[in-house]
C-alpha angles and dihedrals in degrees: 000000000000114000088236082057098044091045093067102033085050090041089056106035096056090058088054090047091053092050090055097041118028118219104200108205112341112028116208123237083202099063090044083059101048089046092057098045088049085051095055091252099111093108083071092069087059110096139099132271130140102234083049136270088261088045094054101033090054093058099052082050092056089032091060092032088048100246103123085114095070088066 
């Protein structure tokens, strides 16, 4: 999948993840993870990017939860 593509699955789906589980204070990019690989969307975490596609995927997931403080 394209990055373009990924950022905006990712964007929407953590806001769903957090609805059905909630995070109380520090949600956890792992779980998200987790939740998305049990969920048959790991495919959205493959793409390229040069910090890395967890790097990257983690912050758009603090970036949309409003955790970017905790980097």
């Amino acid at each position: 999948m394209k990055k373009a593509e990924c950022e905006k699955a990712i964007r929407s789906l953590c806001h769903q993840w957090a609805a059905a589980n909630p995070p109380g204070d520090h949600p956890s990019f792992h779980a998200f993870k987790s939740w998305l690989e049990k969920n048959g969307r790991g495919q959205i975490l493959k793409f390229r990017a040069v910090m890395g596609s967890d790097y990257v995927a983690e912050m758009w997931f603090d970036q949309e939860l409003k955790q970017t403080w905790r980097r």
